[in-house]
DSSP file (Angstrom, degrees, kcal/mol; ACC not computed):
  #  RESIDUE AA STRUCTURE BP1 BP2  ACC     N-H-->O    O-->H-N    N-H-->O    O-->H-N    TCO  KAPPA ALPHA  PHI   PSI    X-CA   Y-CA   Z-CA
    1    1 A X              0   0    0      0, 0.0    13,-0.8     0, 0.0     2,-0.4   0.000 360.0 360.0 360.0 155.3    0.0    0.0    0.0
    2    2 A X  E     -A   13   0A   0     88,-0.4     2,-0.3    11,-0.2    11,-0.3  -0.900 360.0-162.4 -87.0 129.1    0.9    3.5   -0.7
    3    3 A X  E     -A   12   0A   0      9,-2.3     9,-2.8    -2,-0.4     2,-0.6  -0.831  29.7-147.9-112.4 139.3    1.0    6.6    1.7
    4    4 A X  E     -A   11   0A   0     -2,-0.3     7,-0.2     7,-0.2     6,-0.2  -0.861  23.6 -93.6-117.1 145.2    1.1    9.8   -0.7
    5    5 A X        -     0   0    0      5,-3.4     7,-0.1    -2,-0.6    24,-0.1  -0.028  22.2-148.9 -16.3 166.1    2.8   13.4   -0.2
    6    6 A X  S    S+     0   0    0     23,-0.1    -1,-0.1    69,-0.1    70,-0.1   0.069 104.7  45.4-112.7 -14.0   -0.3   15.8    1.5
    7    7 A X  S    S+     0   0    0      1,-0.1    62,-0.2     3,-0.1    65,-0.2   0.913 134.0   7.9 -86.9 -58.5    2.2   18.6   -0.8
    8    8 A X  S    S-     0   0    0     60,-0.1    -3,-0.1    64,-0.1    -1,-0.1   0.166  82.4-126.7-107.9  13.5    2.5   16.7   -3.8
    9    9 A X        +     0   0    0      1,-0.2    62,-0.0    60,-0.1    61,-0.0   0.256  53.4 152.8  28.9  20.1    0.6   13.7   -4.1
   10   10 A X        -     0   0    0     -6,-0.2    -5,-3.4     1,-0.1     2,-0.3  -0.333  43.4-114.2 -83.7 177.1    3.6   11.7   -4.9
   11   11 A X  E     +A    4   0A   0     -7,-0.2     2,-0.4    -3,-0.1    -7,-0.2  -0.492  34.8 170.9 -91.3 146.3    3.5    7.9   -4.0
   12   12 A X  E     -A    3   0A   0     -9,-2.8    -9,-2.3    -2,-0.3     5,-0.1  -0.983  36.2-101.3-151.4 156.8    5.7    6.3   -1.5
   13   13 A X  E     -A    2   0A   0     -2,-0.4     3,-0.5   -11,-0.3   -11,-0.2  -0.461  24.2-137.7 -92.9 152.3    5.7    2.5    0.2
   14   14 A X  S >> S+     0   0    0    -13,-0.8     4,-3.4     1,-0.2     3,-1.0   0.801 106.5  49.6 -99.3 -45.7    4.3    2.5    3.4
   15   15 A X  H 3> S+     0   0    0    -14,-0.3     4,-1.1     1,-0.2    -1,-0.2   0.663 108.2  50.5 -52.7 -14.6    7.0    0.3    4.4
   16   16 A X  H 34 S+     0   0    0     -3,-0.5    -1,-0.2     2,-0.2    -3,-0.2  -0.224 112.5  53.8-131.7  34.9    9.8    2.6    2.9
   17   17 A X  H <4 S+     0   0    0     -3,-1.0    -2,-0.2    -5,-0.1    -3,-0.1   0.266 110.9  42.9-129.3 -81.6    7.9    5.4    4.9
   18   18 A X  H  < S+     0   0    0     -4,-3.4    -2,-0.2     1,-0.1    -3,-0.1   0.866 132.7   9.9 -56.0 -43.5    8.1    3.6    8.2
   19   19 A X  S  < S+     0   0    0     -4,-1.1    -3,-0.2    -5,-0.2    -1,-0.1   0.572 125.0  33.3-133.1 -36.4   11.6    2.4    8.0
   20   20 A X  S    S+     0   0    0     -5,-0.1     2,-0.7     2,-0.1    -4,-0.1   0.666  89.8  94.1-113.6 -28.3   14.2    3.5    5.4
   21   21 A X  S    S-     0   0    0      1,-0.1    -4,-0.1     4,-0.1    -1,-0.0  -0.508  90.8-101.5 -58.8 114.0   13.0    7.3    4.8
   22   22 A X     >  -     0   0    0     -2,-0.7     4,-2.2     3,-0.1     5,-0.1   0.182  24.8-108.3 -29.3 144.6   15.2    9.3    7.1
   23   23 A X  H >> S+     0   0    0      1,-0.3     3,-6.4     2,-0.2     4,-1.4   0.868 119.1  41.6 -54.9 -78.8   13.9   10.5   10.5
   24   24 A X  H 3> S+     0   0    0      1,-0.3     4,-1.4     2,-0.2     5,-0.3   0.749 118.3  46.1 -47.0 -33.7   13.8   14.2    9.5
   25   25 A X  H 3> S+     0   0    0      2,-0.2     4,-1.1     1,-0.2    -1,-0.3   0.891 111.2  55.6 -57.8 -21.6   12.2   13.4    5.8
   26   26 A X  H <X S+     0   0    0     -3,-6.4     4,-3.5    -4,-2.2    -2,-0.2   0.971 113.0  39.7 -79.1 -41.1    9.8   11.1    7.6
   27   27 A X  H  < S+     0   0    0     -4,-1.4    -1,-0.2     1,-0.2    -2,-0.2   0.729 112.7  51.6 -57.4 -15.2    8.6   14.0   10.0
   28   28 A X  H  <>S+     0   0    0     -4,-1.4     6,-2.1    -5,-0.3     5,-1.6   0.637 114.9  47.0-107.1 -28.4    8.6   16.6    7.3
   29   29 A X  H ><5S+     0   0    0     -4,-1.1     3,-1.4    -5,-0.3     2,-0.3   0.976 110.6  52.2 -68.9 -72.5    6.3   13.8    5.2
   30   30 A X  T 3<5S+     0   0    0     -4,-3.5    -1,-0.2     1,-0.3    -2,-0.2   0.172 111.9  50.1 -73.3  10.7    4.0   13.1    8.4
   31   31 A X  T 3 5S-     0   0    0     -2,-0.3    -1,-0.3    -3,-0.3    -2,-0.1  -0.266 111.7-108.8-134.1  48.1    3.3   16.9    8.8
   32   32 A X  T < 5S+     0   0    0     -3,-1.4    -3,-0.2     1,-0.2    -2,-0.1   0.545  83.7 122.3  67.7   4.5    2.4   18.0    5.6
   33   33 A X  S   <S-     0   0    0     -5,-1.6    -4,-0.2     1,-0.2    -1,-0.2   0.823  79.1-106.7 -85.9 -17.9    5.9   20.0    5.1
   34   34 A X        -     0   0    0     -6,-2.1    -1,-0.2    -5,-0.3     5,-0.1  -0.459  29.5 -84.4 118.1 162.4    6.4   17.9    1.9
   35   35 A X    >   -     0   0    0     -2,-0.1     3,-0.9    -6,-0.1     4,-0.1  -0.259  50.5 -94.4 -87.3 169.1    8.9   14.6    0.5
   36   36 A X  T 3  S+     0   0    0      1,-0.2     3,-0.1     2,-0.2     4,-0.0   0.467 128.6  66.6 -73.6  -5.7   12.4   14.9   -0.9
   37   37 A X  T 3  S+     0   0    0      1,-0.1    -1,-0.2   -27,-0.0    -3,-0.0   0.648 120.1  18.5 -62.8 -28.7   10.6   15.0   -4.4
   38   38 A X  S <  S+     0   0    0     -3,-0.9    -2,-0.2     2,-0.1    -1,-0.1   0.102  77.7 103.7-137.4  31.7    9.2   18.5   -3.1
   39   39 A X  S    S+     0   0    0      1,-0.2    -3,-0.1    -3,-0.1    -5,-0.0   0.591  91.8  44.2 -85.8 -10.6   10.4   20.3   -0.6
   40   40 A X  S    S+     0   0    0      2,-0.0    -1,-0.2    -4,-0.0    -2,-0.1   0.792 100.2  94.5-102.8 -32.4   12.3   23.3   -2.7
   41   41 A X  S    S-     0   0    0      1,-0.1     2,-0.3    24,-0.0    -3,-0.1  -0.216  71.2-139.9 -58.5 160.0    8.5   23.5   -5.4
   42   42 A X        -     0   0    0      2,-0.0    24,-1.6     6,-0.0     2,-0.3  -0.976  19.6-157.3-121.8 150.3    6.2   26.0   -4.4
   43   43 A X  E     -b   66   0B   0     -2,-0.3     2,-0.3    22,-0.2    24,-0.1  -0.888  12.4-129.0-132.6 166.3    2.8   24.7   -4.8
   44   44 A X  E     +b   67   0B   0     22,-0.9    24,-1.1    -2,-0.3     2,-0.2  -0.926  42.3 144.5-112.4 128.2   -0.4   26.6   -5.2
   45   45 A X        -     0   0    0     -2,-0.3     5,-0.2    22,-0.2     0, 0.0  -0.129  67.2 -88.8-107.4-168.8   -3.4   25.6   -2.8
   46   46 A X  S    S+     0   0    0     -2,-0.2     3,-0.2     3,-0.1    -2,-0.0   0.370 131.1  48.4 -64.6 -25.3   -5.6   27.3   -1.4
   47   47 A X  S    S+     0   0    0      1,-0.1     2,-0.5     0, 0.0    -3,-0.1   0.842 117.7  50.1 -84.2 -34.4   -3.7   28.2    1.8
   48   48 A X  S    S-     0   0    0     -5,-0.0     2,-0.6     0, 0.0    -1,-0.1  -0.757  81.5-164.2 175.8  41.4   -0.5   29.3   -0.9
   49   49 A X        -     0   0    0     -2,-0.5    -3,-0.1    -3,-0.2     5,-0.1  -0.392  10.2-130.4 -42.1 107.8   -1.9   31.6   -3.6
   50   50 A X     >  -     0   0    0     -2,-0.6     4,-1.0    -5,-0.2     5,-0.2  -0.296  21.6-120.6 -16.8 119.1   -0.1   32.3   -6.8
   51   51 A X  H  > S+     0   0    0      2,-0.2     4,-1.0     3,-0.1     5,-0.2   0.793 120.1  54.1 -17.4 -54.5    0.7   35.6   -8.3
   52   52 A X  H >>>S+     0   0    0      3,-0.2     3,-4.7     2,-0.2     4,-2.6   0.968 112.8  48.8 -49.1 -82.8   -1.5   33.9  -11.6
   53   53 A X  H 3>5S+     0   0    0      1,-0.3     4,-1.1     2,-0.2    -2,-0.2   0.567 109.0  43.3 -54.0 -20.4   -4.3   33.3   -9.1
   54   54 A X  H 3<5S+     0   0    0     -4,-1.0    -1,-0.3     2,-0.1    -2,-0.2   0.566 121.8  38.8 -78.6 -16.2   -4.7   36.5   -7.3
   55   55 A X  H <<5S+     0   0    0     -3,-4.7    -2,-0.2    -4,-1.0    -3,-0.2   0.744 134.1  25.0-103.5 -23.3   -4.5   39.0  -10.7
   56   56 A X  H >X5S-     0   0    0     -4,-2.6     4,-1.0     1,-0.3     3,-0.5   0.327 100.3-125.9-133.8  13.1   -6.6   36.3  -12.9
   57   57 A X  H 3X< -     0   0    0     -4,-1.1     4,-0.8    -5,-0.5    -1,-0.3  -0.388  63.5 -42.2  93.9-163.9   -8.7   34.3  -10.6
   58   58 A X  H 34 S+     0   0    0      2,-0.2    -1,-0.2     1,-0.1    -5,-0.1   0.409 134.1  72.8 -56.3 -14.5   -8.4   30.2  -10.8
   59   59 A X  H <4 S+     0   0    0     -3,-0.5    -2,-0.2    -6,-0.1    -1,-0.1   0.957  96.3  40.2 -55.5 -82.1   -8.4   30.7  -14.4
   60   60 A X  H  < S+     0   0    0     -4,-1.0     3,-0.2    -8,-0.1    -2,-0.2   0.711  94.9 111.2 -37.9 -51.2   -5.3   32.0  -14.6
   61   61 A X     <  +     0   0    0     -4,-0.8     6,-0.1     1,-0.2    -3,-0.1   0.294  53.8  38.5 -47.2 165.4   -3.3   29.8  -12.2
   62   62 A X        +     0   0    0      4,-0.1    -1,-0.2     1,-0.0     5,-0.2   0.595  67.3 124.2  86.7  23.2   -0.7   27.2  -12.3
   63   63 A X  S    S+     0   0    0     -3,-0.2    -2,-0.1     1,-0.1    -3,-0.0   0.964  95.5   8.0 -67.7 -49.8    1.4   28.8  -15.1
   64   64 A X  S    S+     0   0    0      2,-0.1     2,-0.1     0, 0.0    -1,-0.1   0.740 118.6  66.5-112.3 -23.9    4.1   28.7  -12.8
   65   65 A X  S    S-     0   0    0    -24,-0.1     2,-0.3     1,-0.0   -22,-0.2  -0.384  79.9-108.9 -95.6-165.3    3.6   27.2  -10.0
   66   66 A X  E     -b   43   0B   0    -24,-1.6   -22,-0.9    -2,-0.1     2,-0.3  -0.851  41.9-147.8 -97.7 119.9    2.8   22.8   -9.2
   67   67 A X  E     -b   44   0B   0     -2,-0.3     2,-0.3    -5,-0.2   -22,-0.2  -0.751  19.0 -98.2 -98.2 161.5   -0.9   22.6   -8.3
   68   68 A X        -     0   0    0    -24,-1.1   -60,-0.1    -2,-0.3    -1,-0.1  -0.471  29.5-128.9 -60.3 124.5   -2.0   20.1   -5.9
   69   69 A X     >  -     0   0    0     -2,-0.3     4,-1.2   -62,-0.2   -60,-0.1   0.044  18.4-118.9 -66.3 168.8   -3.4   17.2   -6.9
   70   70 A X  H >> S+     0   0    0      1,-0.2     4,-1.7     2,-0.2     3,-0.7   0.958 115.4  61.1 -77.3 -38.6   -6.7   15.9   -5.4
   71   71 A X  H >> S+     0   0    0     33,-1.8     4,-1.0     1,-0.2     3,-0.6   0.866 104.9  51.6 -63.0 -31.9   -5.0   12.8   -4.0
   72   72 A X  H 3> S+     0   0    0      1,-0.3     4,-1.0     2,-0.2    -1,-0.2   0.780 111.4  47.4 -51.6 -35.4   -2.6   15.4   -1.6
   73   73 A X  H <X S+     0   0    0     -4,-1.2     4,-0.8    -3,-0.7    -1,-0.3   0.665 111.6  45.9 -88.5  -4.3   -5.5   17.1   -0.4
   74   74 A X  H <X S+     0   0    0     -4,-1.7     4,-1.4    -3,-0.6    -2,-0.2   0.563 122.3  43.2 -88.7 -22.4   -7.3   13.6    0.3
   75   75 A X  H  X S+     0   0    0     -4,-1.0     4,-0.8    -5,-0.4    -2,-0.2   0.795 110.0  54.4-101.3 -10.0   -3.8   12.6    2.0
   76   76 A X  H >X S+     0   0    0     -4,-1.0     4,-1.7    -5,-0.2     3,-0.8   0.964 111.5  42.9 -71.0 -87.9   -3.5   15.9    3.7
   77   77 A X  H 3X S+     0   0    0     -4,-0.8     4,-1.1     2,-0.3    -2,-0.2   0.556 111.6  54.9 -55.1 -20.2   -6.9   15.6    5.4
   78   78 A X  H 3X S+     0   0    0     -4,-1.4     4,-5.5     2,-0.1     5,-0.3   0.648 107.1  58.3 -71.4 -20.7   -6.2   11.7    6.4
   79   79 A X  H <X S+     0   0    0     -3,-0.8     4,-0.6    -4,-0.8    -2,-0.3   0.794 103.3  41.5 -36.4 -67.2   -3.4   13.1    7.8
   80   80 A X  H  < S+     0   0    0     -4,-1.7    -3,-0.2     2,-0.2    -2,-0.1   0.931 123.7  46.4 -82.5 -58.3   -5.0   15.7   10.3
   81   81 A X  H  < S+     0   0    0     -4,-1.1    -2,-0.2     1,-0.2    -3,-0.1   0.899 123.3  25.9 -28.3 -66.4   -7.7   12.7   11.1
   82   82 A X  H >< S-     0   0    0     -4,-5.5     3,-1.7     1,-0.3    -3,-0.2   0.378  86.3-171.3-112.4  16.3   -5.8    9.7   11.6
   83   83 A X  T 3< S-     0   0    0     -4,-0.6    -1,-0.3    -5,-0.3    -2,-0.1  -0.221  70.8  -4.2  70.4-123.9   -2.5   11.6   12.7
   84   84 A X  T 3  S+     0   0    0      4,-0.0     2,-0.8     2,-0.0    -1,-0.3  -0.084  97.2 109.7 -98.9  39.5    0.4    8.8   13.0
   85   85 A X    <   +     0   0    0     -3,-1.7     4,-0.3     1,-0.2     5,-0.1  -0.910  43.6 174.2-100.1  92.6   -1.5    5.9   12.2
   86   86 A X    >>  +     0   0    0     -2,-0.8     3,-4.3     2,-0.2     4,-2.4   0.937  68.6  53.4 -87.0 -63.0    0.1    5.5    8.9
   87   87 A X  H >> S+     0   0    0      1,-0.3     4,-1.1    -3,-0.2     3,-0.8   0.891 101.2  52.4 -41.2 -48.9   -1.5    2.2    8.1
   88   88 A X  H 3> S+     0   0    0      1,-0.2     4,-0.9     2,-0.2    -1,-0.3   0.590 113.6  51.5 -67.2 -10.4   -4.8    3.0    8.6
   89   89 A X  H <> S+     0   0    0     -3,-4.3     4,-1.4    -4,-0.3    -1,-0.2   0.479 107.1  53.7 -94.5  -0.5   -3.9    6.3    5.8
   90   90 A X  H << S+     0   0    0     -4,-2.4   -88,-0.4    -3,-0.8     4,-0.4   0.646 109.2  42.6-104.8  -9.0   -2.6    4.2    3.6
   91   91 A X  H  X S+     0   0    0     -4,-1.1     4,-2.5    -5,-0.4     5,-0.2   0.602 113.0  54.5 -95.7 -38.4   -5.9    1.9    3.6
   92   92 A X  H  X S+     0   0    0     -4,-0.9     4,-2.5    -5,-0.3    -2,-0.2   0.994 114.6  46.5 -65.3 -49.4   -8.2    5.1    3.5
   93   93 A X  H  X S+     0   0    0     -4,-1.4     4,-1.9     2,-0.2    -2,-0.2   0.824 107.4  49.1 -48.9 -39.3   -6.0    6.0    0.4
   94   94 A X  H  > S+     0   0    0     -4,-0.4     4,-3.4     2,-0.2     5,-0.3   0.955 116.4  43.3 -72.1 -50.1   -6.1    2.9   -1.2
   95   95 A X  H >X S+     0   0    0     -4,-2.5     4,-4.5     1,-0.2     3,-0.5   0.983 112.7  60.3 -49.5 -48.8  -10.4    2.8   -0.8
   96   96 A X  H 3X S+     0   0    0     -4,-2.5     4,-3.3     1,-0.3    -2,-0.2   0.848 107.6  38.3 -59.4 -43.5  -10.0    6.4   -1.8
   97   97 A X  H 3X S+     0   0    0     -4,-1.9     4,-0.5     1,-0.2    -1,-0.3   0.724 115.7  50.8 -87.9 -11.7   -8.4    5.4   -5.3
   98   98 A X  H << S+     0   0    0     -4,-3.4     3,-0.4    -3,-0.5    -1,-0.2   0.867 118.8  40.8 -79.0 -28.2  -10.6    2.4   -5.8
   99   99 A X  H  < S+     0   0    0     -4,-4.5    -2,-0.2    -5,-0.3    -3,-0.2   0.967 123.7  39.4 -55.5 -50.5  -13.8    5.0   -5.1
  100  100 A X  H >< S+     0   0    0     -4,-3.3     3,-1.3     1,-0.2     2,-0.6   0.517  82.8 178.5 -45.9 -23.0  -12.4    7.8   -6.9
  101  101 A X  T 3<  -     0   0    0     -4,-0.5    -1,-0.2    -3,-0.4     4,-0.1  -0.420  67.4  -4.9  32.9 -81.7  -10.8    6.5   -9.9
  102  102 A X  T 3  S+     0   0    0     -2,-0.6    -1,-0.3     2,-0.1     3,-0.2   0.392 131.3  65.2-100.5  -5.1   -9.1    8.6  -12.7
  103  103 A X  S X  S+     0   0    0     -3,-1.3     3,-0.6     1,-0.1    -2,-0.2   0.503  89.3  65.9 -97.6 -17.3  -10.4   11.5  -10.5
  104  104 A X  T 3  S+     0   0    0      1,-0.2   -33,-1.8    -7,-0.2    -1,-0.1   0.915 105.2  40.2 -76.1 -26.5   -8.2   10.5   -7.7
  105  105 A X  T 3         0   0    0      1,-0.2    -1,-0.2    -3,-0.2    -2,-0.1   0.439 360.0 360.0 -97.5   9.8   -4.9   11.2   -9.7
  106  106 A X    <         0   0    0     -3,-0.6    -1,-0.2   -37,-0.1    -2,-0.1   0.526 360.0 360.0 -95.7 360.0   -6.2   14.6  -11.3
């Protein structure tokens, strides 16, 4: 099973999470600060407007910045729920991508 980024959605082994990712990366993962795949991006949320989005609305955005995928804000929010129970986010993730489908990785 997978645990994903809450910045970037990207995917990462739950095992290789727990065990080989280095302490600070694994804390900076398990509080939303972002993976070593994304710690240096800036990405555009909703908390983390863009220059695009504030002169041209949601239209406009993402020219320049990464935007967040839906699955970061679904891992984000298992995250604040189930805290450090990694298994149990990585099993809400995995239901999440059979419920969701192609919508889970947009």
């Amino acid at each position: 099973m997978d645990l994903y980024c809450s910045r970037c959605g990207e995917p990462y082994e739950v095992d290789y999470v727990m065990h080989d990712m280095k302490i600070l990366e694994r804390v900076d993962f398990n509080t939303g600060k972002g993976c070593p795949s994304c710690k240096e991006r800036k990405i555009c949320d909703r908390k983390n407007k863009c220059s695009d989005c504030e002169q041209n609305g949601s239209d406009g955005c993402h020219s320049k910045m990464f935007k967040r995928p839906f699955r970061a804000e679904a891992a984000a929010m298992l995250h604040d729920l189930l805290g450090d129970d990694l298994d149990g986010i990585a099993a809400e993730m995995e239901d999440s991508e059979a419920m969701f489908g192609c919508e889970f990785d947009g």
